[in-house]
C-alpha positions as CSV (number, residue, x, y, z in Angstrom):
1,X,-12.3,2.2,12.1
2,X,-12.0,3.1,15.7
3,X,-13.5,6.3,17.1
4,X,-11.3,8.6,18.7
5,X,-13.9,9.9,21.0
6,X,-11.1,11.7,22.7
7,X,-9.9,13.4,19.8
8,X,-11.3,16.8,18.0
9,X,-10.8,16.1,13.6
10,X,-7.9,18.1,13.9
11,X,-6.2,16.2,15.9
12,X,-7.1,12.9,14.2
13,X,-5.8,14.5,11.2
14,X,-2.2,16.2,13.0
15,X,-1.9,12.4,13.9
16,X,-2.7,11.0,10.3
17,X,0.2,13.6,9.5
18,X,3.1,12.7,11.7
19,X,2.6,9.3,10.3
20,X,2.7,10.1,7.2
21,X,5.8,12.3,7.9
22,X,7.4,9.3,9.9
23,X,6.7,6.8,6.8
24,X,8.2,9.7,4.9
25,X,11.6,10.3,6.8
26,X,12.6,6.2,5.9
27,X,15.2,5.9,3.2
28,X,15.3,2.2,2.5
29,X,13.3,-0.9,2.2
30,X,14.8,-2.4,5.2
31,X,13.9,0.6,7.0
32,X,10.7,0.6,5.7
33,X,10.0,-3.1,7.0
34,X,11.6,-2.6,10.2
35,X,8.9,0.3,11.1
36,X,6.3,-1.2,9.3
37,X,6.9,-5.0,11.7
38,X,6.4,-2.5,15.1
39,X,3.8,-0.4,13.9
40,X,1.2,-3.0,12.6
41,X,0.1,-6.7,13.4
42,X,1.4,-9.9,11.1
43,X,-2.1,-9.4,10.0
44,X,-2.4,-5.8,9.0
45,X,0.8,-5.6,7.4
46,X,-0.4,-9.1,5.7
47,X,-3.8,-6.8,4.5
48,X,-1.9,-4.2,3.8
49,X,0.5,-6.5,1.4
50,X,-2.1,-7.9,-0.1
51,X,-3.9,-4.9,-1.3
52,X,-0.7,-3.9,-3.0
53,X,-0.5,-7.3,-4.5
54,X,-4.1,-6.5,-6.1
55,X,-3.0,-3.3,-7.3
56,X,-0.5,-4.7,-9.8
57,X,-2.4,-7.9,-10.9
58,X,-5.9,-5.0,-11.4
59,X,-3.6,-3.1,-13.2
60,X,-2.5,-5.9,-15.7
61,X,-5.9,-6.5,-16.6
62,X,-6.4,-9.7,-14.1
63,X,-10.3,-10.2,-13.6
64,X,-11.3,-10.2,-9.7
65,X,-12.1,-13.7,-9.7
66,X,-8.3,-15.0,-10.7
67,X,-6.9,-12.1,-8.8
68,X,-8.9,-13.7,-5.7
69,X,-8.0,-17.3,-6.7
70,X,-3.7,-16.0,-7.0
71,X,-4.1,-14.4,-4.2
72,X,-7.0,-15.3,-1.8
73,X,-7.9,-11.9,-1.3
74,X,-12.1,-11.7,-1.2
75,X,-13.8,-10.3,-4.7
76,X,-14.7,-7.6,-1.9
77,X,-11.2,-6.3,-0.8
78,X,-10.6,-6.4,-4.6
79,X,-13.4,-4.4,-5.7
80,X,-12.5,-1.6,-2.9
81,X,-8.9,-1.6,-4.3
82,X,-10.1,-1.2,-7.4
83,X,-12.7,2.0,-6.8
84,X,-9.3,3.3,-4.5
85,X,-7.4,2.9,-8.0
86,X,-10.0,4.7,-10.2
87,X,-11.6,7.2,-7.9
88,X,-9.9,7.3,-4.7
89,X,-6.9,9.7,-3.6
90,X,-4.6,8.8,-6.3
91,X,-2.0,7.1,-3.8
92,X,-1.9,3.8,-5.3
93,X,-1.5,5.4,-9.0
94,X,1.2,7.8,-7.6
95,X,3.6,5.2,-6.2
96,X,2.4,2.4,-8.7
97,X,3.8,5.0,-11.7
98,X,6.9,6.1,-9.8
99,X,7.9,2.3,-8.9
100,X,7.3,1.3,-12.7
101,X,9.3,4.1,-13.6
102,X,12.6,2.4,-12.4
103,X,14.9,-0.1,-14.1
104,X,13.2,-3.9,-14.6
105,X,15.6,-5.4,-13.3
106,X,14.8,-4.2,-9.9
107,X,10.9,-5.0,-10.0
108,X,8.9,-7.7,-8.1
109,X,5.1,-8.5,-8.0
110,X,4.5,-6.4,-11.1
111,X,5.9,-3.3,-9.2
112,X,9.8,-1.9,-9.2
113,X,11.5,-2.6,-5.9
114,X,14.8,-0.3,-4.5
115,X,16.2,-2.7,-2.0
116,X,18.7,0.2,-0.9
117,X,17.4,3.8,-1.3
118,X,13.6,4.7,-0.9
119,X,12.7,8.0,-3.6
């Protein structure tokens, strides 16, 4: 991670929450995207995807080695998604259990997908 020499833990966390406020203030998966394409790289929003991916293929039960051979995300990335899952900060549970919470027919990649209306 890079080191914010410049800036005291408070601000570093003040800055952690206006993101999360900004992510927060988007109402639809197109908006989502949109901010998502100018915030990171093709390859951090690629990362990013793909730890989501190995979310819902950990939480069907895959083992690591077919979820890395689906996916071609290293046994690595998968084992750190799955110690988030079990003993991180409950994100990926939170919005895994709210997006499986919604109709079937609006679910892709083992997770519910709203194309209109985020929450």
């Amino acid at each position: 991670m890079k080191d914010h020499k410049a800036l005291t833990p408070r601000q570093e966390a003040m800055a952690e929450r206006s993101l999360c406020a900004a992510i927060a203030s988007l109402n639809t998966v197109d908006e989502c995207r949109a901010f998502l394409r100018d915030l990171c790289t093709p390859a951090e929003l690629q990362a990013l995807a793909d730890r989501w991916a190995v979310v819902g293929l950990l939480q069907a039960g895959l083992p690591y080695r077919e979820i890395n051979k689906q996916t071609g995300v290293s046994v690595t990335t998968i084992g750190r998604v799955a110690r988030y899952l079990t003993s991180g900060n409950g994100g990926y549970n939170l919005v895994s259990e709210r997006l499986n919470d919604r109709p079937a027919n609006s679910r892709a990649n083992g997770h519910a997908v709203k194309e209109h209306k985020i929450g």
